[in-house]
N, C-alpha and C positions, 0 to 999 in steps of 0.2 A: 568430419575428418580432421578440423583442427584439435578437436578437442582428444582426438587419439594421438595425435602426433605433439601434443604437450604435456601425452602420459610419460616419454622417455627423458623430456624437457623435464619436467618436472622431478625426476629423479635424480637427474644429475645433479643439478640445480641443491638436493639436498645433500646427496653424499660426496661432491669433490670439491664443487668452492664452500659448501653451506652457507648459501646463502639464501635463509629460509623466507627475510621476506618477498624478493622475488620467489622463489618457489610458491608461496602461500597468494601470489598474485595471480600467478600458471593455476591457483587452486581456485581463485576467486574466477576467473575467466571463464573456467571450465561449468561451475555453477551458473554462472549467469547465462551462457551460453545454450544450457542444457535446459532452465524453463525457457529461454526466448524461443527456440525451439521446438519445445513442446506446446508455449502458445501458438506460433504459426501454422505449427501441425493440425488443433485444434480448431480454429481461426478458420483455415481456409480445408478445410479437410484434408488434407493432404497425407497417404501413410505410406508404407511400403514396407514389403518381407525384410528387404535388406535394414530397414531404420530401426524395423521392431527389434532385430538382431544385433545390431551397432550400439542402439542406444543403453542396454545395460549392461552393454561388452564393459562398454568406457567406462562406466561408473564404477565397475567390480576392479577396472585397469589401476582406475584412482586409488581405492581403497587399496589395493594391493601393493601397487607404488607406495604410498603413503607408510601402509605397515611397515614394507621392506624399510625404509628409509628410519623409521622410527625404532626398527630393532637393531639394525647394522649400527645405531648411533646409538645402542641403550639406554633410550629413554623408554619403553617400552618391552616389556618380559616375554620372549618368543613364543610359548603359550599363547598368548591373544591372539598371534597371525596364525598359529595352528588349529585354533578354532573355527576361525573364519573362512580360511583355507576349506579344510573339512567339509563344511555346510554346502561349498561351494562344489568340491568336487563330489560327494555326494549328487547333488541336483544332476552335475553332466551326466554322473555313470548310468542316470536315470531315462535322457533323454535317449538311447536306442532302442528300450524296453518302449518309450509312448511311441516313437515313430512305425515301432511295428506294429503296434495297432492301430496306427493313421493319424494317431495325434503331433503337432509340431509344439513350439515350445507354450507353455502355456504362460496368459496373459501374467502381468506383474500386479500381484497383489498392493493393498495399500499400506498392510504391514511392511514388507517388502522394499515401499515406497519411503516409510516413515524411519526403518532403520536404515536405509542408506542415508537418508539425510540428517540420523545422528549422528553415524561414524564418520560422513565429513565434514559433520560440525566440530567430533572431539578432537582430529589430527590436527588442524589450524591450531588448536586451545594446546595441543599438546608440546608443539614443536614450541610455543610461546612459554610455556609451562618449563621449559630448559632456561630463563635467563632470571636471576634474583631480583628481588621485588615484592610489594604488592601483587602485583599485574601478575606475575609467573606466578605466584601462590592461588590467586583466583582464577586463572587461567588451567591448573594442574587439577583442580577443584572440581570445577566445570569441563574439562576436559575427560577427566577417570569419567564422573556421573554421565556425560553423552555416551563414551565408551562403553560402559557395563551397559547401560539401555539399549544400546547401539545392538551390543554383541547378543544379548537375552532377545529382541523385536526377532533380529535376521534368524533365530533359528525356529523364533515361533511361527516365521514367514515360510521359511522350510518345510515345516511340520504342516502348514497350510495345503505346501504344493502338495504333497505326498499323500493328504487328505482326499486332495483334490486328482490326484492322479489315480489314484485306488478306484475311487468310481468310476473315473470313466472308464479306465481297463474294465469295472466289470460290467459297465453297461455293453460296452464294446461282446465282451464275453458270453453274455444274455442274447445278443442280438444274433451272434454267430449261432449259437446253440439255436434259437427259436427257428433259424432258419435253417438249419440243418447242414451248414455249409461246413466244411474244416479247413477253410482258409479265411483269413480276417481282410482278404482284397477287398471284399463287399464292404465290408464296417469302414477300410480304408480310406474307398473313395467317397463315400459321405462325411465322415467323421474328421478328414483334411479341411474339407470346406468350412465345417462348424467353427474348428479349431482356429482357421485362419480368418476367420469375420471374426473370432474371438479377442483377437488380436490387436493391440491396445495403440495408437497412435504411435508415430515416436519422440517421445517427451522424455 
């Protein structure tokens, strides 16, 4: 909950005083926060429908703060946030097509895992990447290179889920047919279950 309620902190924070190092401290928090988290989840088993659902709310909240902030100040070409936007809406328009086959959202890949954790490596690098310098030149450097990895990973993670969502609509599909039913309740109420053991701590 903190970590939602320092997605709006964290915005202002960039577009009306700009003042980025606090902001990039709302950024460091939110990281720290997000594995100490996912170890105690781990740790002591601990999950829930709501955590698995919260927890890559906030992340996508970050990255989207982040972009806005970084295009509203033109450090960053509106392109990039229409990309990533994109990918993202995509996946939602996806999940009412799995829930009517009984599936809920599906687990987070490692891809998934690995490009959210470069794009909020490049936004720190980038917002630092505005002041001259050394430091701002290696900072813009290493910032773009997180960002293009960043933005290439999340759509191969995409291309995962869809992968992954294809099959199981047609195992789903198989199993209706085999069984002669023309309703997918049957496939539903097994298939929720899977779906929901499937379902990854919240880290």
């Amino acid at each position: 909950m903190l970590r939602l309620i320092g997605v709006p902190v964290f915005l202002w924070l960039v577009l009306v005083p700009q003042a980025d190092w606090w902001a990039l401290g709302v950024l460091a928090f939110a990281g720290v926060s997000d594995w100490l988290d996912g170890k105690i989840a781990r740790a002591w088993n601990q999950t829930s429908r709501l955590g698995t659902v919260l927890d890559p709310m906030a992340d996508r909240l970050y990255i989207f703060a982040a972009l806005l902030g970084l295009v509203v100040r033109g450090i960053v070409p509106w392109w990039l946030m229409a990309v990533l936007v994109l990918r993202d809406a995509l996946i939602v328009l996806a999940l009412p097509v799995m829930r009517y086959y009984g599936y809920g959202t599906l687990p987070v890949n490692f891809a998934g895992k690995a490009a959210t954790l470069c794009l909020l490596y490049s936004f720190p690098l980038l917002f630092v990447a505005g002041y001259a310098g050394i430091a701002g030149d290696v900072a813009r450097i290493m910032g773009w290179a997180f960002a293009i990895w960043g933005t290439a990973i999340y759509w191969w993670a995409g291309l995962l889920y869809a992968i992954q969502a294809t099959r199981l609509i047609a195992e789903s599909r198989r199993v209706d047919n085999a069984t002669g039913d023309d309703s997918v309740s049957g496939v539903a109420a097994t298939t929720s279950d899977r779906a929901t053991d499937s379902e990854r701590p919240a880290d």
